[in-house]
VOGU-3710 file (C-alpha; in Angstrom, 3 decimals, decimal comma):
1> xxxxxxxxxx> -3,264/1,231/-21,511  -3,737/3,585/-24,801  -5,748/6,199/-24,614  -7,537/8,016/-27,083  -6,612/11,382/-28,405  -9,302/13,792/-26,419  -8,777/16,690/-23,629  -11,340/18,538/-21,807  -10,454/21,757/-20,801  -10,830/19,883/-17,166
11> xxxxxxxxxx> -8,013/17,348/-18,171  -5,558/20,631/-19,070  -5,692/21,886/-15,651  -2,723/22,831/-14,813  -1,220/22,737/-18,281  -0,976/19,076/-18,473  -3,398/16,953/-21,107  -4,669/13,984/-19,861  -2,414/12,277/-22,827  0,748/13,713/-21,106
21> xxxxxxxxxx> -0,219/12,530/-17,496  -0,703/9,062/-19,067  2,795/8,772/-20,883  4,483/9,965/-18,079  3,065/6,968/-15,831  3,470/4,856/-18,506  7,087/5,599/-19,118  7,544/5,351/-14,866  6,439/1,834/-15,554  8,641/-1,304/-15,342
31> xxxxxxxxxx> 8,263/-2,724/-18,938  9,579/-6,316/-18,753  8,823/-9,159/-16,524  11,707/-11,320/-16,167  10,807/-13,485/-13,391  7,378/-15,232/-12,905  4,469/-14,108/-10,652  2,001/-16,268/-9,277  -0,711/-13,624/-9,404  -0,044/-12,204/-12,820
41> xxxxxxxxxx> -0,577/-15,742/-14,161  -3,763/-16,145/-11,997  -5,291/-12,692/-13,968  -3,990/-14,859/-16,842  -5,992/-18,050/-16,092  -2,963/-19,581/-15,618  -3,369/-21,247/-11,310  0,427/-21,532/-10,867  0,342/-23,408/-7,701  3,602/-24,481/-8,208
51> xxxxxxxxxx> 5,163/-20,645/-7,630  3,888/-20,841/-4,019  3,338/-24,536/-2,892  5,330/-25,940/-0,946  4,850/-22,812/0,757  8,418/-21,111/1,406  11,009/-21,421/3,911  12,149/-18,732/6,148  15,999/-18,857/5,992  16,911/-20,114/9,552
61> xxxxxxxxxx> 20,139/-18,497/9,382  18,310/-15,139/9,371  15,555/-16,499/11,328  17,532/-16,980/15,053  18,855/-13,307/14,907  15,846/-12,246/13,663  13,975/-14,096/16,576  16,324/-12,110/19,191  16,113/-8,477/17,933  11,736/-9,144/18,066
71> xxxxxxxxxx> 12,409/-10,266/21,149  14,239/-7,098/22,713  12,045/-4,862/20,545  8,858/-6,741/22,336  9,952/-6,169/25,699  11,291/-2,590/24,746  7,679/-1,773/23,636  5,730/-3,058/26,584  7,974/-0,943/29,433  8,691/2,063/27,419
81> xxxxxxxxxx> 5,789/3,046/24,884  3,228/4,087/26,081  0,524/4,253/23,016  -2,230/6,303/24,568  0,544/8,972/25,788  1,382/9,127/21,951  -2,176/9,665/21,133  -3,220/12,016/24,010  0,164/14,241/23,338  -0,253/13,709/19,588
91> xxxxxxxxxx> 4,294/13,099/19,676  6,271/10,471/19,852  8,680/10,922/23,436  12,469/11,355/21,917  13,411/9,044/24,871  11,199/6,460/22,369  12,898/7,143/19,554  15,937/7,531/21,218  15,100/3,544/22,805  14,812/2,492/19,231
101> xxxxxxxxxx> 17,632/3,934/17,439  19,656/2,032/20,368  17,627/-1,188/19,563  18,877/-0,631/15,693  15,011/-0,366/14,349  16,003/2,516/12,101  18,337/-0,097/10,329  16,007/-2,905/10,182  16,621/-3,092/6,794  19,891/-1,987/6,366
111> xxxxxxxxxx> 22,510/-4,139/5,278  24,703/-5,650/8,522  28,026/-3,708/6,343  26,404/-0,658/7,369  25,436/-0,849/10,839  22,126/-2,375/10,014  20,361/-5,740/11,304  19,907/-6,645/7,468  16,504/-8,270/8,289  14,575/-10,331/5,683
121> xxxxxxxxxx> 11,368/-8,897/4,615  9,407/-11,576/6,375  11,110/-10,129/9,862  10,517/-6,230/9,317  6,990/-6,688/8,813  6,731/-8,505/11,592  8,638/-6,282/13,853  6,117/-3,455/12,198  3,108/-5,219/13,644  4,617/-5,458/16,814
131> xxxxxxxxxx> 5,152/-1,986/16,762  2,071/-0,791/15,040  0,141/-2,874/18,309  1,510/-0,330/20,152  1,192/2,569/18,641  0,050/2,404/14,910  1,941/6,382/14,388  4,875/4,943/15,961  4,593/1,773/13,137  3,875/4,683/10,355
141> xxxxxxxxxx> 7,565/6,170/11,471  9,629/3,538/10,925  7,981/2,309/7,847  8,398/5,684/5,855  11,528/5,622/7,318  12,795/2,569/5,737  10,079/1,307/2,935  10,152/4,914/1,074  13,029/7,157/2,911  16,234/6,883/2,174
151> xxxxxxxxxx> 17,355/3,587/3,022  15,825/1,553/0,472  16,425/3,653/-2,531  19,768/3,916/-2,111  19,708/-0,240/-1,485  18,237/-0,556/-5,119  19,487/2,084/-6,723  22,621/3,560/-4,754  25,953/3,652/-5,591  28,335/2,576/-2,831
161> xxxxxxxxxx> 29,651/5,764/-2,314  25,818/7,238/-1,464  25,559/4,078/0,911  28,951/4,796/2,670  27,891/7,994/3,494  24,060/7,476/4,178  23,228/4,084/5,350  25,093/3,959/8,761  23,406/7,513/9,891  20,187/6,347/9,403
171> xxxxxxxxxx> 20,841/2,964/10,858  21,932/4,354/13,894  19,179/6,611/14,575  18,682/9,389/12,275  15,436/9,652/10,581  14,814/9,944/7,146  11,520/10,981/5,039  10,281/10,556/0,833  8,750/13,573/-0,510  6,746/13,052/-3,764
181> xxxxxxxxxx> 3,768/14,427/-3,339  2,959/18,203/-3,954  -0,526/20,596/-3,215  -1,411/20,016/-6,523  0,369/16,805/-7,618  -1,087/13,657/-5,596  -1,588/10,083/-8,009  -0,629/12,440/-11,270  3,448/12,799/-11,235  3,391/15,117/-14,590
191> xxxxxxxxxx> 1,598/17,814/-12,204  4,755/17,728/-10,575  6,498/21,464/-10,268  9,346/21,290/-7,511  12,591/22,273/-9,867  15,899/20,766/-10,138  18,084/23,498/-11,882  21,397/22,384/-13,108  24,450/24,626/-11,989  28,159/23,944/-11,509
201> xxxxxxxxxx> 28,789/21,073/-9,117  25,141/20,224/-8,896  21,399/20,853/-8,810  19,312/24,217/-7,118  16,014/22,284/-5,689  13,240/24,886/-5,874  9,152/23,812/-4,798  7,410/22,879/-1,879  6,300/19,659/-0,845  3,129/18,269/0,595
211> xxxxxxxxxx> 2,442/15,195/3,250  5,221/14,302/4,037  5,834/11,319/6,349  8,562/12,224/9,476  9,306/15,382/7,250  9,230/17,334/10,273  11,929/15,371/12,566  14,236/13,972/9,094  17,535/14,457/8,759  17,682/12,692/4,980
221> xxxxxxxxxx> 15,585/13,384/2,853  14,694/12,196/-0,733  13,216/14,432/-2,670  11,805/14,305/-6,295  12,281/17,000/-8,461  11,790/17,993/-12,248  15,549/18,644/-14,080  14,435/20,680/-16,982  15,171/18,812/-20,226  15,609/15,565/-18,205
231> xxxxxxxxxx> 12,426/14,392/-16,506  12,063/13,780/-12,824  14,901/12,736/-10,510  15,604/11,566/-7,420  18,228/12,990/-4,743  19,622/13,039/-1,303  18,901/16,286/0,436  20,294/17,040/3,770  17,087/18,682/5,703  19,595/20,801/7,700
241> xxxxxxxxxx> 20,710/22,422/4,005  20,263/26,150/3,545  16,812/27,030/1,921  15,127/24,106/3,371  12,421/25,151/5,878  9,313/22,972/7,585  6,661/25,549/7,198  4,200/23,277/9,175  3,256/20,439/10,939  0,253/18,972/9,205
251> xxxxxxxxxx> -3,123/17,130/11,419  -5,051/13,846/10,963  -8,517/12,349/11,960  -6,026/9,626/12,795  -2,045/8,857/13,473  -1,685/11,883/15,983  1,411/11,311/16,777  2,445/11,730/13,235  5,357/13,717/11,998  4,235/15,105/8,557
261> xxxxxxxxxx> 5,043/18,193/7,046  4,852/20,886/4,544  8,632/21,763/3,497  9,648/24,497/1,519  13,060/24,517/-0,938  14,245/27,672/-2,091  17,295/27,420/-3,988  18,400/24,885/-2,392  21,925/22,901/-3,187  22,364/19,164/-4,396
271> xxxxxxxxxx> 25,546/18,364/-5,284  25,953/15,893/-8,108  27,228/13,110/-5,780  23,080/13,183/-4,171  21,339/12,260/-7,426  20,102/8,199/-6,894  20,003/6,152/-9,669  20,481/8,521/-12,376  18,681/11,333/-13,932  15,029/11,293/-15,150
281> xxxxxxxxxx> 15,195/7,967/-13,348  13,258/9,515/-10,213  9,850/7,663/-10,878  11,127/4,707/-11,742  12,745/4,239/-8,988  9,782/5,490/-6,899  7,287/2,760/-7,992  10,144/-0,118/-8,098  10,894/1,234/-4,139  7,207/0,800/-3,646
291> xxxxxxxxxx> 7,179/-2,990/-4,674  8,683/-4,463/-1,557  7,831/-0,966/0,151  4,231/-1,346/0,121  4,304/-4,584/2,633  4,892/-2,138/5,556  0,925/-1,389/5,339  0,006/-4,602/5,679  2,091/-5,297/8,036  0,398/-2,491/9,839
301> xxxxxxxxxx> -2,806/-4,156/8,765  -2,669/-7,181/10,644  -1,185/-5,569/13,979  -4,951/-4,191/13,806  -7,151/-7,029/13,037  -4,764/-9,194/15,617  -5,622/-6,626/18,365  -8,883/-6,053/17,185  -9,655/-10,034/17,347  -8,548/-10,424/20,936
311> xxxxxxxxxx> -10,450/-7,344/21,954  -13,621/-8,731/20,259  -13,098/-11,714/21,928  -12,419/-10,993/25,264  -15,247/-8,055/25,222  -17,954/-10,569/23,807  -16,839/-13,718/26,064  -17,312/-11,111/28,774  -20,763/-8,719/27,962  -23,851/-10,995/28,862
321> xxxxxxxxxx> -27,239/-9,635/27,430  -29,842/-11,606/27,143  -28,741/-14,253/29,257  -25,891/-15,532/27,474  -22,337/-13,615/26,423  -22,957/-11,551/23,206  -20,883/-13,413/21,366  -22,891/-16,168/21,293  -25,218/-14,283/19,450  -25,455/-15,106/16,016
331> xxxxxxxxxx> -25,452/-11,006/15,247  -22,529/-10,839/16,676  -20,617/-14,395/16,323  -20,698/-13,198/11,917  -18,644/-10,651/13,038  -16,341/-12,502/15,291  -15,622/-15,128/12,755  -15,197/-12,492/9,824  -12,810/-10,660/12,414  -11,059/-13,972/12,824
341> xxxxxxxxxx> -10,937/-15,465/9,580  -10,053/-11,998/7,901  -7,362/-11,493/10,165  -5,562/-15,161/8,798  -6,547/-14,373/5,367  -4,442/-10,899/5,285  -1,546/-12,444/7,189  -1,074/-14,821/4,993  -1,139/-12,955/1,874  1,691/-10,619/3,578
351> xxxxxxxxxx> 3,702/-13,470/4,823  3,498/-15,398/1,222  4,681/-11,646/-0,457  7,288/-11,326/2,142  8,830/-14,506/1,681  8,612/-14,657/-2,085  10,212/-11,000/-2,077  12,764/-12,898/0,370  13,413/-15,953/-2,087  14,123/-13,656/-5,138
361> xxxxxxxxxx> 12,952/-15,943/-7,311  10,163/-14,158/-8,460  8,460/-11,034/-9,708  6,197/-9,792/-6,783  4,934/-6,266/-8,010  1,246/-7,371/-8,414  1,374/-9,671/-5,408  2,537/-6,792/-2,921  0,043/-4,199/-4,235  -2,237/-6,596/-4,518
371> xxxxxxxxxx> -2,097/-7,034/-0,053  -1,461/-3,771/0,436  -4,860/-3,113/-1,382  -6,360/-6,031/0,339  -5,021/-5,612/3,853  -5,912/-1,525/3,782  -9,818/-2,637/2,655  -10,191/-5,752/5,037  -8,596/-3,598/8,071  -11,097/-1,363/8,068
381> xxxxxxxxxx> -13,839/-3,532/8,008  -11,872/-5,596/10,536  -12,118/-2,285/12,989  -15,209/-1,133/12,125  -16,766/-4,582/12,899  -14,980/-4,227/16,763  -16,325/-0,545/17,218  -19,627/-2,471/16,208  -19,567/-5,360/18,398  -18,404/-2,791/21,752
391> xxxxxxxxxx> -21,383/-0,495/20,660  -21,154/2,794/22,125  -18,293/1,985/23,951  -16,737/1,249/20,439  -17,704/4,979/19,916  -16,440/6,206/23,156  -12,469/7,110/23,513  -10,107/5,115/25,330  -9,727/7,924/27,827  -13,461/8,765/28,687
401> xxxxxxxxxx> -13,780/4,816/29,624  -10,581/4,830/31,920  -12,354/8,222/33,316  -15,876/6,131/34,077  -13,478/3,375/35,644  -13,313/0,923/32,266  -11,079/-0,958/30,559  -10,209/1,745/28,038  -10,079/0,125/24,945  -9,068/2,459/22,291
411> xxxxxxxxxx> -11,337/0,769/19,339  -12,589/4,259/17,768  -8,493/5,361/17,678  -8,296/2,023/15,192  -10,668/2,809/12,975  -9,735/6,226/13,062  -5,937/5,317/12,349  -6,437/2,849/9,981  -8,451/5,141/7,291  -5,530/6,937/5,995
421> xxxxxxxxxx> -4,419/3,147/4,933  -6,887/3,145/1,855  -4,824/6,514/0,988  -1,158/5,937/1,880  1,538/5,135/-0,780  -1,047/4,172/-3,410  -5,138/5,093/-2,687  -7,413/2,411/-3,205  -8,495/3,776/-6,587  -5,355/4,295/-7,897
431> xxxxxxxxxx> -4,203/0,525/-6,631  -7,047/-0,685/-9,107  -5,721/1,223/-11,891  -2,020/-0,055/-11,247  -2,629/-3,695/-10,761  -5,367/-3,683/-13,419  -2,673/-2,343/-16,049  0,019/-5,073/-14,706  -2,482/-7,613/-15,221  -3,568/-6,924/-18,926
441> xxxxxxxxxx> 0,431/-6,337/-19,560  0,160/-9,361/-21,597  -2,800/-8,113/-24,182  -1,284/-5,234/-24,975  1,979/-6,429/-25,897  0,069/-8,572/-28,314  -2,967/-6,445/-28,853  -2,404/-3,126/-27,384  -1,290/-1,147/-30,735  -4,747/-2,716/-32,547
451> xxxxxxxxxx> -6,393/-0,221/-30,169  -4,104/2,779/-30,198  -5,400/5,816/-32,445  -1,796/6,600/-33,017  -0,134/3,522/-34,852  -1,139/3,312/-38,572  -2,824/0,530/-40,529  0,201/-1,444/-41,083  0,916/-1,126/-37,537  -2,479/-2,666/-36,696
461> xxxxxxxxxx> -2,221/-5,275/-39,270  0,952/-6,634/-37,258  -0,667/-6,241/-34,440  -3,361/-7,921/-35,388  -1,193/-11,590/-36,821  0,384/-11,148/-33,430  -2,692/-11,324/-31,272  -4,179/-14,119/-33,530  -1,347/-16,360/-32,828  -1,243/-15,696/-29,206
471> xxxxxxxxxx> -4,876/-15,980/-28,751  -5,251/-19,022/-30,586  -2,718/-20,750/-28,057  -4,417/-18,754/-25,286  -8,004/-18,989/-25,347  -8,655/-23,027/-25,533  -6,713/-23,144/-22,289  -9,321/-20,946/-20,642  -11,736/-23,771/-21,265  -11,000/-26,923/-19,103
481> xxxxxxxxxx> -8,606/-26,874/-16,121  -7,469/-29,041/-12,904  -10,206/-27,293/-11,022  -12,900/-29,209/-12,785  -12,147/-32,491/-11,911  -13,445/-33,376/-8,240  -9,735/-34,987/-7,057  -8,316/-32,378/-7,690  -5,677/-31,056/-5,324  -6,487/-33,774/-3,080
491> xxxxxxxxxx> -3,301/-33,711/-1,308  -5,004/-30,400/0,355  -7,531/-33,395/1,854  -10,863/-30,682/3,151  -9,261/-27,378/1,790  -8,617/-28,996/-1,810  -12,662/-27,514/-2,255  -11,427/-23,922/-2,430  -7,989/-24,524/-4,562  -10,780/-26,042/-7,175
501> xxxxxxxxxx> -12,260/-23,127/-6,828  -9,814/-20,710/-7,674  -8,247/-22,847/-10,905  -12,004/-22,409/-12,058  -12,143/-18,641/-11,053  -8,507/-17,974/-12,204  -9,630/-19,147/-15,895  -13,430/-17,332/-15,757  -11,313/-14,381/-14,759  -9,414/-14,336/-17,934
511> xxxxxxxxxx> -12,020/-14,769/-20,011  -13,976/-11,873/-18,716  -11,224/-9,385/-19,055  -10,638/-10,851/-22,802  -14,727/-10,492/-22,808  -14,395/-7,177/-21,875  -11,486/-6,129/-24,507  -13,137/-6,810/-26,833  -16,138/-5,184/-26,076  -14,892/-1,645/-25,261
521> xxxxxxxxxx> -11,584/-2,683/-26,573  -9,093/0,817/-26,028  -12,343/2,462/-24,072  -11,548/-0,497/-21,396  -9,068/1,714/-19,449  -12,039/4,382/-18,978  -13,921/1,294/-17,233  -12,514/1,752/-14,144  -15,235/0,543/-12,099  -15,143/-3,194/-14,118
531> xxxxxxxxxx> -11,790/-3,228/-13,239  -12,002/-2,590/-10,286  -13,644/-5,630/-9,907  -11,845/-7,287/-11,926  -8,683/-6,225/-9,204  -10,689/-7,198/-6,358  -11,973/-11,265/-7,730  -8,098/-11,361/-8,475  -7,341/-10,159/-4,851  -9,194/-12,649/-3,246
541> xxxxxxxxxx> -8,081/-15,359/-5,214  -4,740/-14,495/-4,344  -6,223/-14,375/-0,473  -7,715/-17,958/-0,962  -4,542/-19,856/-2,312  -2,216/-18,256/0,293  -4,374/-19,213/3,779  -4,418/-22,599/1,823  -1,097/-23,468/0,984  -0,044/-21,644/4,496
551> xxxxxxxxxx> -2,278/-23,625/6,730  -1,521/-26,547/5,339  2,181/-26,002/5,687  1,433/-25,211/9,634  -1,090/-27,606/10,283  1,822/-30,384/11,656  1,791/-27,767/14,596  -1,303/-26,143/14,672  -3,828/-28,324/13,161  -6,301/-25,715/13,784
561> xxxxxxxxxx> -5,158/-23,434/11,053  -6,838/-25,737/8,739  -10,483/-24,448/10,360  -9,565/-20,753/10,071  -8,179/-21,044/6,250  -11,262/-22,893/5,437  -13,354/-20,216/7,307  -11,668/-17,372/5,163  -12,030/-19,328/1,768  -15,729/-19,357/2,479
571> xxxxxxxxxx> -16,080/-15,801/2,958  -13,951/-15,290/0,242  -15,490/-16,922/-2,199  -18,574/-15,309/-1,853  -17,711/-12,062/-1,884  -15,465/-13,023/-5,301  -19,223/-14,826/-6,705  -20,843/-11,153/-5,512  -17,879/-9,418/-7,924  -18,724/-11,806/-11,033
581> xxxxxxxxxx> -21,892/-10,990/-10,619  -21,026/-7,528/-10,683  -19,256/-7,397/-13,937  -21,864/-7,482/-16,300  -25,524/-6,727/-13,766  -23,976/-2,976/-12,554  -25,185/0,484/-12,801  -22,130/1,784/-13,479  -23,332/3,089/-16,778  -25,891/5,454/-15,313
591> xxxxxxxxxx> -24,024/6,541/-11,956  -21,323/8,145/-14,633  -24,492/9,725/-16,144  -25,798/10,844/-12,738  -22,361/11,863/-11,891  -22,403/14,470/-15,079  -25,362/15,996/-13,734  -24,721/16,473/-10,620  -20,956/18,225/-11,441  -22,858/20,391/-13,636
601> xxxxxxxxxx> -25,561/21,453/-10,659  -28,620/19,706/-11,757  -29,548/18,290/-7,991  -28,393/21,280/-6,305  -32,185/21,505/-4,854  -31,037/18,507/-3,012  -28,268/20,867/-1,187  -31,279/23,222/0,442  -32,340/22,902/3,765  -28,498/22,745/5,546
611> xxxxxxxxxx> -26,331/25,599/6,707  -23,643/24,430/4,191  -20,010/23,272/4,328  -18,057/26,209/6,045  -15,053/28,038/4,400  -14,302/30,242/1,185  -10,988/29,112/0,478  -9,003/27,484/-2,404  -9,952/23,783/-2,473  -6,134/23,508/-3,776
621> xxxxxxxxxx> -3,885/25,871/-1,783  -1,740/28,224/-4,449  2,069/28,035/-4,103  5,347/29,896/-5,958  8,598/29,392/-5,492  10,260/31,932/-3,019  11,860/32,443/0,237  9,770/30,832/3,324  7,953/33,522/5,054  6,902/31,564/8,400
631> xxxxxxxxxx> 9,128/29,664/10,751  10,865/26,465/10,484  8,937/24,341/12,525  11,413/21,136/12,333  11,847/18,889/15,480  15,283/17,874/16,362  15,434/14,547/17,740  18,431/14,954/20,342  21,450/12,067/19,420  21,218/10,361/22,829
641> xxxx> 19,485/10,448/25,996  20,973/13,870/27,979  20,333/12,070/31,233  22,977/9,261/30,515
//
């Protein structure tokens, strides 16, 4: 969105104006949208049923191989992974990694040419929440590994040259990592200071990088780095290289047996050959990566609320208090069904992405973020809802209740690992701001130069005949739809109820974001809270029509589905009526007012009475480019197993 022309000396931190931050995003962005998308027409009012109905077929030539690999992988993970070792140890065995690299799960998605299994998208997430029921670090490896490493950049962007020489390493077994982030750069790429200096034959990478998933045990890396003149740019780096060095090994309140580092570059060489997809390209081709690449989390997403069901269930068929099991409680029988139904609901919003992404027939940016954002949110509640229902044994670890002589359930390690999935590739927050930007894309390309300070009057008065023309064909279709009339969608017989619903929504939806345009009109993109809602109503309309259209698709073999996709839709559309509410009866207004005051120390009197937080340290941790002066901490996973 534009934004107008003012900087606090708080937005210049760092040397970067809040205008500059904004153009670079904006210029990261993919611009057109040349294939439809079911959920940018539902932020449109527009209930495209037709995009996902009849709901898609998994291509059965793909499907039987598919079928074989999960079935080696699920045997694999039940005689040689041993989840609570990973946790207690805080590592993942190299006899485990060396078990997968045999299986070929570090080329799930690499193209059979290569040495990969070339799996559809549908399949890798579904071998990721196999894994992640395991061990939820162990899912977090091979996801980096493949959804943001090296393997899928070079699939979109690569030229066959990099994938000659890249893809069949990694598919057989080495590991590779993405490293973006920086101490000071997080959701705000022009903070970005890692160097890429041009010399003969190539680049010198200078900077050090931050969070970095498997950075400690990669081999490949891809790193993104600022070419001076050029803009930010993706390349290949081998981690063995000279300069490189893992200063550290970084710790979590969950995903122990994570391998993410701090690594330093100090004049490091890239030769020309490494650079993917061009120069200045390296954002781009971050955030296009990230549009099938964010389905890994909710992959990861239902793994938890699947185990997280059967553990409810099976702990409150088997507590009795009160004379009857506790799940028969209507306390606790809320949050079995909301376990239950939000499990379905999340699945089926991944499975719909996956196999749309599969089909290539459409444009699934929003519909991916939109999951991961949904999934990440839902999980947690999903988790927190099981520690709940177990009570303090919910609170107690797995290992204390084997030590008392119980079943030792690990519920607090879910909730503890699945935090970090409201953070990873994309923080809640920032997944607002994204999706909320995708899904006004079509008011500003009519609109958005009536609200920029910078285009002149005749630039607004173009503007402005553009908009009228598109708004007058726009805005009487937000009036009446399918959704009123009471047959319609009958062929959904007892869920056709909740597709009503969501025409209806889909349309009110539009017309509250048009509402809203015009009220604050280029201030709208400060109104991050409304949008935010605005995100979330869209998210679980998206939630409703795919447990719909999927359970009727599966109800010839599991008739059942039908109660659990109607159960979801309920709970759905509630909390979607709660949002509405929301948009307009809010105190956002005066918690922004509050939040002034309190950032300038007015309630500090509220602080007294505590020994504070501890520590006198830099909330950001200073860096320069230089030599390492610590150790290089990397783990080297051996090539095979030295006992065969």
């Amino acid at each position: 969105m534009t934004t107008t022309e003012r900087n606090t000396p708080a937005d210049e931190a760092g040397g970067v104006t809040e205008r500059q931050a904004r153009r670079v995003a904006e210029a990261a962005r993919e611009q057109s949208w040349d294939r439809p998308s079911f959920a940018k027409e539902l932020f449109l009012g527009r209930f495209r049923l037709d995009l996902i109905d009849p709901w898609p077929d998994d291509d059965p030539a793909r499907a039987g191989d598919a079928a074989e690999f999960l079935a080696r992988l699920d045997a694999f993970l039940r005689s040689e992974v041993d989840g609570a070792l990973i946790e207690r140890e805080g590592r993942i065995p190299d006899e485990v990694l060396q078990g997968l690299a045999a299986l070929g799960a570090f080329g799930m998605k690499i193209d059979t040419r290569y040495g990969g299994l070339g799996l559809s998208h549908l399949h890798y997430c579904r071998a990721l929440t196999l894994v992640g029921s395991v061990s939820p670090a162990l899912g977090a490896l091979l996801s980096a590994h493949q959804s943001i490493g090296v393997p899928q950049p070079l699939k979109l962007f690569g030229t066959d040259a990099q994938k000659r020489a890249f893809l069949p390493r990694l598919a057989a077994g080495e590991i590779s990592a993405f490293l973006l982030t920086e101490p000071d750069e997080g959701s705000d790429p022009a903070r970005l200071r890692t160097t890429a200096t041009p010399v003969e034959g190539g680049y010198r990478i200078n900077g050090i990088k931050l969070w970095a998933t498997n950075g400690t045990i990669a081999s490949l890396l891809v790193v993104m780095a600022r070419v001076p003149d050029a803009g930010i740019t993706a390349f290949v780096v081998e981690a063995d290289s000279e300069g490189v060095t893992v200063e550290r090994r970084n710790e979590f309140l969950g995903l122990r047996g994570l391998e993410n580092s701090v690594t330093r570059f100090h004049d490091v060489f890239v030769p020309d050959r490494n650079v993917v997809g061009g120069v200045g390209k390296g954002l781009k081709i971050a955030l296009t990566t990230l549009n099938t690449g964010r389905l890994s989390l909710p992959a990861l997403c239902v793994a938890a609320g699947k185990w997280s069901l059967a553990a409810a269930r099976e702990w409150s068929a088997a507590r009795v208090q009160w004379g009857q099991p506790v799940g028969r409680h209507e306390a606790v029988a809320k949050k079995l069904s909301f376990i239950a139904a939000g499990t379905y609901g999340i699945e089926s919003m991944l499975e719909l992405s996956c196999l749309l992404a599969d089909e290539e027939r459409g444009d699934i940016r929003i519909e991916a973020a939109l999951a991961k954002l949904y999934a990440s949110e839902l999980a947690w509640q999903i988790a927190d809802e099981l520690v709940q229902i177990r009570g303090g044994r919910g609170y107690e670890t797995a290992a204390s209740l084997a030590a008392r002589g119980e079943r030792p359930l690990a519920a607090e390690q879910q909730l503890r690992d699945l935090r970090i999935n409201r953070i990873f590739e994309g923080s809640t927050e920032i997944m607002h701001l994204l999706i909320a930007r995708e899904a006004v894309d079509a008011h500003l390309e009519v609109a958005g130069d009536i609200i920029d300070p910078e285009v002149g009057l005749t630039g607004k008065a173009r503007a402005g005949a553009r908009a009228g023309a598109f708004y007058a064909k726009w805005l009487p279709t937000l009036a009446v739809g399918k959704g009123q009339t009471p047959g319609g969608y009958a062929d959904f017989g007892h869920l056709a109820t909740h597709l009503r619903y969501v025409e209806r929504c889909s349309r009110k939806l539009a017309r509250s974001t048009f509402w809203a345009m015009g009220r604050w009109q280029g201030k709208l993109e400060r109104k991050q809270a409304f949008l935010a809602r605005i995100v979330d109503i869209g998210a679980e309309l998206f939630a409703i029509s795919a447990a719909c259209v999927r359970a009727r698709a599966e109800a010839g073999a599991h008739p059942e589905v039908i109660e659990l996709a109607d159960l979801f839709s309920r709970q759905a559309r509630l909390r979607a009526d709660a949002l509405f509410a929301a948009l307009w009866e809010n105190t956002d207004s005066v918690d922004n007012a509050a939040a002034r005051r309190i950032l300038a120390g007015r309630y500090t009197f509220l602080e007294r009475g505590i020994v504070p937080p501890a520590g006198t340290g830099p909330w950001v941790a200073p860096w320069e480019p230089g030599p390492s002066t610590v150790p290089d901490v990397r783990r080297r996973i051996p090539t095979s197993d030295p006992g065969t």
